[in-house]
C-alpha positions as CSV (number, residue, x, y, z in Angstrom):
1,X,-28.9,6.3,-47.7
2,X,-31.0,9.3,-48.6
3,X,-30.9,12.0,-51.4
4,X,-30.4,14.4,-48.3
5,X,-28.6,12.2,-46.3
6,X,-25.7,12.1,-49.3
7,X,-25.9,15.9,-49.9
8,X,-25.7,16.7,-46.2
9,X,-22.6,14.7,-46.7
10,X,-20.9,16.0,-49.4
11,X,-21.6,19.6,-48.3
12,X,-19.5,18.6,-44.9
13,X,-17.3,17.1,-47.1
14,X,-16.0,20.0,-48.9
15,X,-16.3,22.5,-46.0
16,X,-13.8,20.5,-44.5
17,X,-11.4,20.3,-47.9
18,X,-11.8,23.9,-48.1
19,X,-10.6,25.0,-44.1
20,X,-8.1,22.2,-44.0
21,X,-7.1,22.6,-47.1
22,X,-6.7,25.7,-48.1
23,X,-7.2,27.8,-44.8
24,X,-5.3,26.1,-42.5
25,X,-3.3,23.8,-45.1
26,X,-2.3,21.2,-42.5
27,X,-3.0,17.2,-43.2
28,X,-6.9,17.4,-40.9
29,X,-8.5,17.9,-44.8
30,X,-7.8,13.8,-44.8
31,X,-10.9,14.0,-42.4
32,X,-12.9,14.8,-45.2
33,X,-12.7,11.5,-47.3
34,X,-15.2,9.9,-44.5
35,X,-18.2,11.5,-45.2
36,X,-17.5,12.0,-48.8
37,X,-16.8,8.4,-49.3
38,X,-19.8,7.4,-47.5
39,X,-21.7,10.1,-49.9
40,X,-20.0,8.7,-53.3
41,X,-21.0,4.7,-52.0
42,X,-24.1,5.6,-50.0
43,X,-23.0,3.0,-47.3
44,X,-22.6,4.1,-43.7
45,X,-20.9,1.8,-41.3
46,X,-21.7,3.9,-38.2
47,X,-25.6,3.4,-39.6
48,X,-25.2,-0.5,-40.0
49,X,-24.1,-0.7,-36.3
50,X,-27.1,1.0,-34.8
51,X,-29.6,-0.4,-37.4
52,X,-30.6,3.0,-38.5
53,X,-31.9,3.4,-41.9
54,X,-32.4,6.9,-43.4
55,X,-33.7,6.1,-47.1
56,X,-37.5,5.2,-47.4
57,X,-37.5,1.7,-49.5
């Protein structure tokens, strides 16, 4: 996974902590553990299914 690809995802990441969590403050900010755990490993599942690869090796 990309430098962008991560950052991408950890900016999604904490947009949704920050409406779910502290806007709204209902459970949806749980939503936000995909793409920041997917960020923090740098492994996609969805990716592996479709064969896509977004870091240049």
């Amino acid at each position: 996974m990309s430098n962008l690809d991560k950052t991408i995802r950890l900016i999604i990441a904490a947009v949704i902590f920050f409406v779910f969590g502290f806007v709204c403050q209902c459970w949806w900010w749980l939503i936000g553990l995909v793409p920041l755990l997917t960020a923090v490993y740098g492994y996609c599942p969805l990716y592996s299914l479709i064969g896509k690869k977004s870091c240049k090796k």
